[in-house]
Each structure stands twice: as structure tokens, then as C-alpha cells.
PDB file of N, CA, C and O in Angstrom:
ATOM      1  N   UNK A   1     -38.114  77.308  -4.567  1.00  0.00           N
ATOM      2  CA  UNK A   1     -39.169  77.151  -5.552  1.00  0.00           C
ATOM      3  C   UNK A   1     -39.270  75.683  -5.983  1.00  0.00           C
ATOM      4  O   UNK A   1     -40.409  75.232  -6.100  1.00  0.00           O
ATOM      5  N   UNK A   2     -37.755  74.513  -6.348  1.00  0.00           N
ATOM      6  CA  UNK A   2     -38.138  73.272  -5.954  1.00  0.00           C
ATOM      7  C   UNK A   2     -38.938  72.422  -5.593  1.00  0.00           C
ATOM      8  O   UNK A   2     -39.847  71.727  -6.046  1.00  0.00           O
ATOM      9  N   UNK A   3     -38.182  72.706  -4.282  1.00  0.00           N
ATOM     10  CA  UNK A   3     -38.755  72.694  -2.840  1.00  0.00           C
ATOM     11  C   UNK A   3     -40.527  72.597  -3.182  1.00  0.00           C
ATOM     12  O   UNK A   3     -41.270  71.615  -3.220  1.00  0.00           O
ATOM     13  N   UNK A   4     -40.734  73.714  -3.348  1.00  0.00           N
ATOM     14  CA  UNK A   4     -42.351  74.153  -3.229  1.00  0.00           C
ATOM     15  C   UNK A   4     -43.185  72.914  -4.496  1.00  0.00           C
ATOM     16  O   UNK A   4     -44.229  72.292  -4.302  1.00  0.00           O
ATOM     17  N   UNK A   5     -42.575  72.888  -5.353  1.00  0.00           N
ATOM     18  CA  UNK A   5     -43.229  72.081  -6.361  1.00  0.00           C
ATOM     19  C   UNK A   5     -42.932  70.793  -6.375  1.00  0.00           C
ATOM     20  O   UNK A   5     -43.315  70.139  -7.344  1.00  0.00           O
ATOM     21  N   UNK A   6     -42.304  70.243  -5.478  1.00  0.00           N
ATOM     22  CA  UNK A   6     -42.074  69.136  -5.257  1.00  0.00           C
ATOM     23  C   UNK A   6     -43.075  68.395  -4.192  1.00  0.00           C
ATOM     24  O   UNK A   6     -43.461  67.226  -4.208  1.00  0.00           O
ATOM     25  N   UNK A   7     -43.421  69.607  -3.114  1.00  0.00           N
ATOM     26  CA  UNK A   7     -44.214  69.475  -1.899  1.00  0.00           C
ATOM     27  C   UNK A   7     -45.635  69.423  -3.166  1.00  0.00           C
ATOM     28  O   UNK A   7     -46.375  68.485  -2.872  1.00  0.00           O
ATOM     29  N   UNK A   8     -45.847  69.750  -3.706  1.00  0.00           N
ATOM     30  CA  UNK A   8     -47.168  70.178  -4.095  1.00  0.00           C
ATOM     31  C   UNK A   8     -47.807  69.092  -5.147  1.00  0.00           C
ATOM     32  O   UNK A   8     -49.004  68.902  -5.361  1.00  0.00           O
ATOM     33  N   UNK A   9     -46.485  68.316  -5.851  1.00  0.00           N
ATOM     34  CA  UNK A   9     -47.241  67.167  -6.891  1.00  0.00           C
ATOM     35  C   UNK A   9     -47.128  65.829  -5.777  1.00  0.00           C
ATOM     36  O   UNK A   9     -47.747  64.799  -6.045  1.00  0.00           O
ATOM     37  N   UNK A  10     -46.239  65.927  -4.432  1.00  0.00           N
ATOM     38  CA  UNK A  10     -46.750  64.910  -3.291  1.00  0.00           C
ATOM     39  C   UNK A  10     -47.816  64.849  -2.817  1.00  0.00           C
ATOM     40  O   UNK A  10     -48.534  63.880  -2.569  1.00  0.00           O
ATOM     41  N   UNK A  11     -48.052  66.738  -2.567  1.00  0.00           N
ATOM     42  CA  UNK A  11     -49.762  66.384  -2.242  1.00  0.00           C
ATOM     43  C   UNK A  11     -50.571  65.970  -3.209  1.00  0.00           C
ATOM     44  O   UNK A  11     -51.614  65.621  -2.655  1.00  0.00           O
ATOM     45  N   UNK A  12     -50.677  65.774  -4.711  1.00  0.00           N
ATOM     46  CA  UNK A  12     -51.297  65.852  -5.610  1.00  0.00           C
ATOM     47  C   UNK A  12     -51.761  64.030  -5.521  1.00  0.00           C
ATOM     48  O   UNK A  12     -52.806  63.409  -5.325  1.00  0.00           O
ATOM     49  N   UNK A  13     -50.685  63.769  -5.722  1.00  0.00           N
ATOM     50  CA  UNK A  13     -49.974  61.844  -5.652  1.00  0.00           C
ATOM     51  C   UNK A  13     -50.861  61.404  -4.610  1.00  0.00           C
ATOM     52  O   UNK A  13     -51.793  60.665  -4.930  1.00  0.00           O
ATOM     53  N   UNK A  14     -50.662  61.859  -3.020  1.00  0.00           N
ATOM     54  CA  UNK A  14     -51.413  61.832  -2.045  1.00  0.00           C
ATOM     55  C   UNK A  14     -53.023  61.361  -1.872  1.00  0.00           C
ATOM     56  O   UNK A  14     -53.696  60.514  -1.284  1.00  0.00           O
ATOM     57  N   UNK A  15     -53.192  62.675  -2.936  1.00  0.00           N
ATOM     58  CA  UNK A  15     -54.812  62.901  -2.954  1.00  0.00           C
ATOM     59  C   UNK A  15     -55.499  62.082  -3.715  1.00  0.00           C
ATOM     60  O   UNK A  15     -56.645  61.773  -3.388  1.00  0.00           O
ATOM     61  N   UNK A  16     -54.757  61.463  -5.167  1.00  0.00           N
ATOM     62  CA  UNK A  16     -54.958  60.899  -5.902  1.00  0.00           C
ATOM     63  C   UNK A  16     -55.302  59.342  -5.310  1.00  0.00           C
ATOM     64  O   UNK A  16     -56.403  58.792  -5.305  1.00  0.00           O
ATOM     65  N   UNK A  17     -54.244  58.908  -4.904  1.00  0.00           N
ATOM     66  CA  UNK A  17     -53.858  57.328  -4.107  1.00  0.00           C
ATOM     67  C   UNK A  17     -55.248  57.663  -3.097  1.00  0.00           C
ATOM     68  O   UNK A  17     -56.252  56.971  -3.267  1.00  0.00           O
ATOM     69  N   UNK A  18     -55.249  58.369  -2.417  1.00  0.00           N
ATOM     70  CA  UNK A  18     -56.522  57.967  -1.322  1.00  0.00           C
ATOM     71  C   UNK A  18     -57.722  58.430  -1.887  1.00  0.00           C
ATOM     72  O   UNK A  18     -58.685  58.101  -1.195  1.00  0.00           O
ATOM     73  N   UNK A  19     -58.151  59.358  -3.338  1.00  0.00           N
ATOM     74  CA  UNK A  19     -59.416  58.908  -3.865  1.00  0.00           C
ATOM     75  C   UNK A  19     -59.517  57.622  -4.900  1.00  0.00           C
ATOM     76  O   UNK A  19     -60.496  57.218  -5.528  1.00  0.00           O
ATOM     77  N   UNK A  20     -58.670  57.308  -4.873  1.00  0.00           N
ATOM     78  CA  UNK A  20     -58.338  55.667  -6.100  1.00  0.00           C
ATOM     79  C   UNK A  20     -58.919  54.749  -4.881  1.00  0.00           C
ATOM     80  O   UNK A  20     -59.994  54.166  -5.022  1.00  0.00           O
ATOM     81  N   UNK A  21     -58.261  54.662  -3.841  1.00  0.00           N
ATOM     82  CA  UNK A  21     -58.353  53.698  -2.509  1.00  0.00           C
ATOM     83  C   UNK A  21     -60.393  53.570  -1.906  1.00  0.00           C
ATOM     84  O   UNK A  21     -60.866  52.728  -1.143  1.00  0.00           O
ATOM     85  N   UNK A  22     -60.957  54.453  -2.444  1.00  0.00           N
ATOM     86  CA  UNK A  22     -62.239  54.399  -1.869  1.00  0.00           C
ATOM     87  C   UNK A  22     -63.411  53.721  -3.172  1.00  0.00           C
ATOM     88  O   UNK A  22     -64.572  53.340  -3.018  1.00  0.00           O
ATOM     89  N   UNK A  23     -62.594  53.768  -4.393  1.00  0.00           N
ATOM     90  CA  UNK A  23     -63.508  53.208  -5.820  1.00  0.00           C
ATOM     91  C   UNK A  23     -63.148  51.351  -5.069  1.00  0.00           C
ATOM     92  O   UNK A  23     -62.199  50.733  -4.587  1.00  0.00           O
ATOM     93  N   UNK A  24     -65.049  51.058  -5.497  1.00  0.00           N
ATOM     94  CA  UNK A  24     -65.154  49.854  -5.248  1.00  0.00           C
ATOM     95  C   UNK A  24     -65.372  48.959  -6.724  1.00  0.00           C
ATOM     96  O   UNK A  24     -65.126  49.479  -7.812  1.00  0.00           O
ATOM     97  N   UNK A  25     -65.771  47.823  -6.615  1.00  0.00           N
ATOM     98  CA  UNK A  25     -65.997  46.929  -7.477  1.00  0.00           C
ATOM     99  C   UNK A  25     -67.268  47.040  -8.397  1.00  0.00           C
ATOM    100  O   UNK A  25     -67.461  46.993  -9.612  1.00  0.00           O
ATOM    101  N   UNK A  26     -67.968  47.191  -7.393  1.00  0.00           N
ATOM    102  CA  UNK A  26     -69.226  47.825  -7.655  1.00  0.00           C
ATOM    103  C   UNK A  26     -69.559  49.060  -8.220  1.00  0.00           C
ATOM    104  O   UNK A  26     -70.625  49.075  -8.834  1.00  0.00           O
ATOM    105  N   UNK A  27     -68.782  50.319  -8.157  1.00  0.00           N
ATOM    106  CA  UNK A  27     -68.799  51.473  -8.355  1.00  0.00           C
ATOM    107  C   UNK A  27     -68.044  51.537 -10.025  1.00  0.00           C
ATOM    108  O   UNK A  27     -68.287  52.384 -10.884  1.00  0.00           O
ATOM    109  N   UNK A  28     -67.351  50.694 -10.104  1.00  0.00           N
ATOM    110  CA  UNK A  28     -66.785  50.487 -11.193  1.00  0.00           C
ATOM    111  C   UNK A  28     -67.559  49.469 -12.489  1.00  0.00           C
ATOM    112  O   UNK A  28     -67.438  49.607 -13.707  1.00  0.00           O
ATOM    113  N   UNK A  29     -68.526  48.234 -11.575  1.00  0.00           N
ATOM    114  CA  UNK A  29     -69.489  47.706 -12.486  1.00  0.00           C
ATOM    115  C   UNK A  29     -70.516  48.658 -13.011  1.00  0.00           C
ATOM    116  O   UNK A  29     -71.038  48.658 -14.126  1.00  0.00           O
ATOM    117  N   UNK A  30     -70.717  49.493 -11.975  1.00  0.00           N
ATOM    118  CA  UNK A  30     -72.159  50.308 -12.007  1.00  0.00           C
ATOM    119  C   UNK A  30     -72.041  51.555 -13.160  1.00  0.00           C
ATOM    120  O   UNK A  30     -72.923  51.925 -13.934  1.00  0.00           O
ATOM    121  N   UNK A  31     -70.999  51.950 -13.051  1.00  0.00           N
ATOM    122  CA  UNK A  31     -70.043  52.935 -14.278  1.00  0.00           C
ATOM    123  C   UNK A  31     -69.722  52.612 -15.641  1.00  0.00           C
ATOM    124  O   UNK A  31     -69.577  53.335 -16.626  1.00  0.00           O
ATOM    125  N   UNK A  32     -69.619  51.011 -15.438  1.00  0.00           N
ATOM    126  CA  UNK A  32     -69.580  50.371 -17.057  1.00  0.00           C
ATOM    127  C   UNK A  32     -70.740  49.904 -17.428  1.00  0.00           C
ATOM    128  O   UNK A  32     -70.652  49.659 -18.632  1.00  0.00           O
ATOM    129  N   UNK A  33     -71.926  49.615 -16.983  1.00  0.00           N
ATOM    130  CA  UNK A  33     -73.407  49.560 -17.093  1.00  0.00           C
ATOM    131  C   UNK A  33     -74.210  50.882 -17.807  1.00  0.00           C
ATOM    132  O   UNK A  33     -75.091  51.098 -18.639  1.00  0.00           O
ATOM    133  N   UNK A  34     -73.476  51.465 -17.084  1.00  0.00           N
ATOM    134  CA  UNK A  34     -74.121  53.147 -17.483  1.00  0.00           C
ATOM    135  C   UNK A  34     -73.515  53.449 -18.760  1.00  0.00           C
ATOM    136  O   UNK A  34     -74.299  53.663 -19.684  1.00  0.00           O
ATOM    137  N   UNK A  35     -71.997  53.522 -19.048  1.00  0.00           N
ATOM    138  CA  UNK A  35     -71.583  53.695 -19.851  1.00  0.00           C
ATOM    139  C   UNK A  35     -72.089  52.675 -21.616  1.00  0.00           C
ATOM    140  O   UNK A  35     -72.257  53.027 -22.783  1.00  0.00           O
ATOM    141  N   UNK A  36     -72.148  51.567 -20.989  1.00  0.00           N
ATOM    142  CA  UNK A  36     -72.448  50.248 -21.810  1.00  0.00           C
ATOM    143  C   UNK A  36     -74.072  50.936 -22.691  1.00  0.00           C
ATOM    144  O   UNK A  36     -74.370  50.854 -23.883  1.00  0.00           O
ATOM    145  N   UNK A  37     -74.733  51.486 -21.709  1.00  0.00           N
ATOM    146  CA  UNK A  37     -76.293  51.679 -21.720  1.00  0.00           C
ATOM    147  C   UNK A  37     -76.091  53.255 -22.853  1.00  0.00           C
ATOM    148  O   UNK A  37     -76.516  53.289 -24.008  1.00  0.00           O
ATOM    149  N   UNK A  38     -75.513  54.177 -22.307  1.00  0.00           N
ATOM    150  CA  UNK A  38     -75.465  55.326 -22.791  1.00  0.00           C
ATOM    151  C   UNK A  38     -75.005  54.806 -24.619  1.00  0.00           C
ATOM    152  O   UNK A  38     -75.826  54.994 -25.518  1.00  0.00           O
ATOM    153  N   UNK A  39     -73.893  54.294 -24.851  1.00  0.00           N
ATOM    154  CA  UNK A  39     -73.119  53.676 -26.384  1.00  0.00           C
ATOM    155  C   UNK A  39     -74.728  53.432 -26.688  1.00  0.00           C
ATOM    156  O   UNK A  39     -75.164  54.222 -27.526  1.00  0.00           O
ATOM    157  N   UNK A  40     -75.384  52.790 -26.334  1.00  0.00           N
ATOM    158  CA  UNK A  40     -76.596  51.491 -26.936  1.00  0.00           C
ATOM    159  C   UNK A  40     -77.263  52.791 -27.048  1.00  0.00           C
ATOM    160  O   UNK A  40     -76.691  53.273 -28.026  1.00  0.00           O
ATOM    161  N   UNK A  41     -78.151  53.685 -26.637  1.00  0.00           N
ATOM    162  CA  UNK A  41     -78.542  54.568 -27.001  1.00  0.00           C
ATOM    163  C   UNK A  41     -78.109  55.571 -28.277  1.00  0.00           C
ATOM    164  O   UNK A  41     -78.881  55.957 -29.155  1.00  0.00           O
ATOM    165  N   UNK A  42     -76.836  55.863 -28.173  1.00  0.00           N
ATOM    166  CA  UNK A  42     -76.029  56.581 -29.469  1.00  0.00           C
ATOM    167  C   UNK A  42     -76.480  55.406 -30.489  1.00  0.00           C
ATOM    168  O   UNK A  42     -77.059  55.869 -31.471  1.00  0.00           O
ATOM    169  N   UNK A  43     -76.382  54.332 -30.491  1.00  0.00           N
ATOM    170  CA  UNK A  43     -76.320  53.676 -31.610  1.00  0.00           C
ATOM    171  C   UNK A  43     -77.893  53.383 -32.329  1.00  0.00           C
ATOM    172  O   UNK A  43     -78.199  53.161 -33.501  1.00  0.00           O
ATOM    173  N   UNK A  44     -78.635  53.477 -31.217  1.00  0.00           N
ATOM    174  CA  UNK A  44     -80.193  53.074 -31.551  1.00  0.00           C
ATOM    175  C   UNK A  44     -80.304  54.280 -32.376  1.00  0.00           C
ATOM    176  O   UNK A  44     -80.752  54.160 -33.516  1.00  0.00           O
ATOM    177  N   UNK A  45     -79.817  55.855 -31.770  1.00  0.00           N
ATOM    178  CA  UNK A  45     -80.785  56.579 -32.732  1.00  0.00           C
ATOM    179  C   UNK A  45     -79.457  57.312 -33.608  1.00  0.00           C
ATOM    180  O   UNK A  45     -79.222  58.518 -33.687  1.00  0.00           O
ATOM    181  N   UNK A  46     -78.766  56.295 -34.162  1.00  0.00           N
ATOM    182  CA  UNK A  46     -77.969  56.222 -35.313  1.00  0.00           C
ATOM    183  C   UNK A  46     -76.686  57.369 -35.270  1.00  0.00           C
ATOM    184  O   UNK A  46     -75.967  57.745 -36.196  1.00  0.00           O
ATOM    185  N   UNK A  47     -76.689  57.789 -33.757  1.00  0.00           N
ATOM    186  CA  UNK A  47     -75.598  59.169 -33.597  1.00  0.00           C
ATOM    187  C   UNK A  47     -76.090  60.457 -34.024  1.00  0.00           C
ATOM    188  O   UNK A  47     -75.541  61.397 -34.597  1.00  0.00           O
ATOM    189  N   UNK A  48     -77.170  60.278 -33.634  1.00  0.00           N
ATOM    190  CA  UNK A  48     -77.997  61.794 -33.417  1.00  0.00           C
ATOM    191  C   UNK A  48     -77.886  62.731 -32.396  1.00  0.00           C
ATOM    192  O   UNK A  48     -77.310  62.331 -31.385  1.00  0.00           O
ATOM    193  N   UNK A  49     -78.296  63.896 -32.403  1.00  0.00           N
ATOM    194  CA  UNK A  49     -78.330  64.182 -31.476  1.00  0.00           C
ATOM    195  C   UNK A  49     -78.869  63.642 -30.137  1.00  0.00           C
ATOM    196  O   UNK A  49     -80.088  63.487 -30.073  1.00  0.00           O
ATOM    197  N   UNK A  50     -78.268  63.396 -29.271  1.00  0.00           N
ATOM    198  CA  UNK A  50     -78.644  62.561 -27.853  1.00  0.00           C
ATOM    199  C   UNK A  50     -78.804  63.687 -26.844  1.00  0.00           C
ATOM    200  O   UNK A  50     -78.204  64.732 -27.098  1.00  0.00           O
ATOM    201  N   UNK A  51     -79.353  63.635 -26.007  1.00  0.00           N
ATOM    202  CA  UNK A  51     -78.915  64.265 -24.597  1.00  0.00           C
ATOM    203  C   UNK A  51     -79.982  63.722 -23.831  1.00  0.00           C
ATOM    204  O   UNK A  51     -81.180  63.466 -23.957  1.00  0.00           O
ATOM    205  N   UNK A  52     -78.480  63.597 -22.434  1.00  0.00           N
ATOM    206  CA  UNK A  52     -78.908  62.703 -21.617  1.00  0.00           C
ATOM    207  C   UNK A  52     -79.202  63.803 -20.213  1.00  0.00           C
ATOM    208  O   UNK A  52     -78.149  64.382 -19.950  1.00  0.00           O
ATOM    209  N   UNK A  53     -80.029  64.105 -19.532  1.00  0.00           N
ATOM    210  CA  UNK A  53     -80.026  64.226 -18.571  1.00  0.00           C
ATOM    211  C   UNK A  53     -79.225  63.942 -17.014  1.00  0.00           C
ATOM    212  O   UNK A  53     -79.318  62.742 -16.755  1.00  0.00           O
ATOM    213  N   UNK A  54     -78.617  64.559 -16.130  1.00  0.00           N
ATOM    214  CA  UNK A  54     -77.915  63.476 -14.933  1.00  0.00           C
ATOM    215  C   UNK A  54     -78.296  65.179 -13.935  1.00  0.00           C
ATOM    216  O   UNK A  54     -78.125  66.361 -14.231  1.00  0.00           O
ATOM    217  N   UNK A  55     -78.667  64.718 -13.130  1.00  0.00           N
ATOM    218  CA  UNK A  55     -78.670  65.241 -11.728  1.00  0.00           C
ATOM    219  C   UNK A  55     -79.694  66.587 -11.847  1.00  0.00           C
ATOM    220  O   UNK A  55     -79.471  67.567 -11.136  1.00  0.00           O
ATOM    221  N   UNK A  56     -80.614  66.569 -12.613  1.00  0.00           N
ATOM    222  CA  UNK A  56     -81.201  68.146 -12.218  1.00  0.00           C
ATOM    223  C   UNK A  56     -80.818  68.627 -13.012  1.00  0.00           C
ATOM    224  O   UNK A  56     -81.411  68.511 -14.085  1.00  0.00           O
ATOM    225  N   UNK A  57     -79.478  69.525 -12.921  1.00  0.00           N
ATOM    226  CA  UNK A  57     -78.901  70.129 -13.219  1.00  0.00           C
ATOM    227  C   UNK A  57     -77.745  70.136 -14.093  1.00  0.00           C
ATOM    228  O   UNK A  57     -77.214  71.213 -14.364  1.00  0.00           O
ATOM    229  N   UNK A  58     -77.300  69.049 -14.561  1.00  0.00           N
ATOM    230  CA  UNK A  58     -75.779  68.739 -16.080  1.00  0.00           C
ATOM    231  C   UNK A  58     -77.343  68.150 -16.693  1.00  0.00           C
ATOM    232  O   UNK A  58     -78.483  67.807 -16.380  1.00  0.00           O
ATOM    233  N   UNK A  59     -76.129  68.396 -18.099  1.00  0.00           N
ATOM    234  CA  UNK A  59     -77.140  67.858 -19.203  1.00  0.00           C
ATOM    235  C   UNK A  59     -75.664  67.513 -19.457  1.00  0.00           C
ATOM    236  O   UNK A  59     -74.631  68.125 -19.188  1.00  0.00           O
ATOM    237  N   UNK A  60     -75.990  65.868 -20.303  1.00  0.00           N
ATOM    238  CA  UNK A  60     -74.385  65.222 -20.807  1.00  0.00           C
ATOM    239  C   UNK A  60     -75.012  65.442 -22.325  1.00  0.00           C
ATOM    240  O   UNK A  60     -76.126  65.029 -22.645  1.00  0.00           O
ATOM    241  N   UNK A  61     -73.875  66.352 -23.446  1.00  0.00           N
ATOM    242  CA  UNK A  61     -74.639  66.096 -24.806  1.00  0.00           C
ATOM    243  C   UNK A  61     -73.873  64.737 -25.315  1.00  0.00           C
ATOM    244  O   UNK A  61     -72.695  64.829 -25.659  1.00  0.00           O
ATOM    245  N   UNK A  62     -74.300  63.945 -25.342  1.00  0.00           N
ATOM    246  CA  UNK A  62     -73.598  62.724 -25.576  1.00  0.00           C
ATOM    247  C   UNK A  62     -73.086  62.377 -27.111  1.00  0.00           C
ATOM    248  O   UNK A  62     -72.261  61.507 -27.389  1.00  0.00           O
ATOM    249  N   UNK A  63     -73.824  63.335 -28.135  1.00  0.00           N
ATOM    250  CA  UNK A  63     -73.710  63.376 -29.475  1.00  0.00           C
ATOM    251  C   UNK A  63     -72.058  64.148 -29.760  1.00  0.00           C
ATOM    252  O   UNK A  63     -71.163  63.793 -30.527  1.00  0.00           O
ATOM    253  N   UNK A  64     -72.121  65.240 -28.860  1.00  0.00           N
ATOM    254  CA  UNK A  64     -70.367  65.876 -28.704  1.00  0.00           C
ATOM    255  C   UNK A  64     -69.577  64.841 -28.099  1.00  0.00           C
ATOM    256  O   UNK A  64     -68.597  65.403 -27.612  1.00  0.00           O
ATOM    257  N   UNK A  65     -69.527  63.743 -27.912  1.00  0.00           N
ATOM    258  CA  UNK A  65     -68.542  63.203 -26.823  1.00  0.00           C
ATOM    259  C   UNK A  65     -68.078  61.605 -27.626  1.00  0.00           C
ATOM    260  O   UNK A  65     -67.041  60.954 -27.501  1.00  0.00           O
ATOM    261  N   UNK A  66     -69.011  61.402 -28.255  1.00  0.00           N
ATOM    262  CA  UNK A  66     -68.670  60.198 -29.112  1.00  0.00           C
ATOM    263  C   UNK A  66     -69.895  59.910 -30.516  1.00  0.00           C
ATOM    264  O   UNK A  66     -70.983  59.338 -30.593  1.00  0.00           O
ATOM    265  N   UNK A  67     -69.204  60.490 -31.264  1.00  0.00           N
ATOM    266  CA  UNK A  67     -69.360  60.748 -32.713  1.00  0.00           C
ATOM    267  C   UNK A  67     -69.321  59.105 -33.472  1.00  0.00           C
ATOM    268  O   UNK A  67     -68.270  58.530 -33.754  1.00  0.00           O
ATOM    269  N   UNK A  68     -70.382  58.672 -33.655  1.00  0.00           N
ATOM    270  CA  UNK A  68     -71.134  56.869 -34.575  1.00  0.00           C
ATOM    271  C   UNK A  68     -70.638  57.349 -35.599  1.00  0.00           C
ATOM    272  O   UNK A  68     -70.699  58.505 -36.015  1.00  0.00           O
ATOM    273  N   UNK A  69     -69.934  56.099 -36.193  1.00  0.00           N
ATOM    274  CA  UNK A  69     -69.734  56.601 -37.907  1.00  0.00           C
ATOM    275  C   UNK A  69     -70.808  56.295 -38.164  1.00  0.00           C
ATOM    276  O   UNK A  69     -71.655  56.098 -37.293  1.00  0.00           O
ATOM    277  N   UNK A  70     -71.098  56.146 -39.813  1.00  0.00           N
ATOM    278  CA  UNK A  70     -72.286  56.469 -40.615  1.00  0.00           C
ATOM    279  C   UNK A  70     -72.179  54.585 -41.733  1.00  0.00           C
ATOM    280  O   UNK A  70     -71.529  54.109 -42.663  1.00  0.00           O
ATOM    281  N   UNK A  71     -73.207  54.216 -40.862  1.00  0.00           N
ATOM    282  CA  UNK A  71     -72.876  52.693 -41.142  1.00  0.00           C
ATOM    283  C   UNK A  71     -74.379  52.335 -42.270  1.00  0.00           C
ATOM    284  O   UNK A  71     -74.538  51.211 -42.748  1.00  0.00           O
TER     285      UNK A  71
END
């Protein structure tokens, strides 16, 4: 049983290291742009309710996820 859980957080480690190995520079600018953009929105409409749209299909409620104090 060890054995078994030892094999299993290697594969975990594994999987991890070779999806870390494929994030680029770019993928990481392009992620803090978005992110940068999404804050500026919370703040324009004072931490209201937000929701953001992404893919069709998710809706991000962005108002649950980072709460503006009351300035």
C-alpha cells in the first residue's frame, strides 16, 4: 500500500513538471493582462456585481472571487 502511494504522487510530480514545462512567457503575460483587466473592471463598478463571460459556456462571477472594500 506504500508502495502504491508512493508510485502515484510520482506520477502526480511527473504530470505536474511536464504541464509547468509547456507555460510560456507569453501565456503568462497574456494571463496577467487579463487578470490586470478583470481587477480594473471590479473597481470601475465599485465591486458590484460583475460577471464576466469566458467560452460560451462558464460564466466567471467575479464579484464571488474578489470582494473591493468600500472606499
Amino acid at each position: 500500500m506504500y508502495a502504491e502511494k508512493i508510485r502515484n504522487i510520482q506520477h502526480l510530480q511527473d504530470r505536474i513538471t511536464s504541464a509547468t514545462e509547456i507555460v510560456t512567457r507569453d501565456m503568462i503575460q497574456k494571463t496577467w493582462q487579463e487578470m490586470e483587466f478583470r481587477l480594473d473592471v471590479s473597481r470601475a463598478t465599485n465591486g458590484s456585481h460583475t460577471e464576466m463571460y469566458y467560452a460560451k459556456s462558464k460564466t466567471l462571477n467575479f464579484s464571488e472571487h474578489f470582494k473591493m472594500p468600500n472606499v
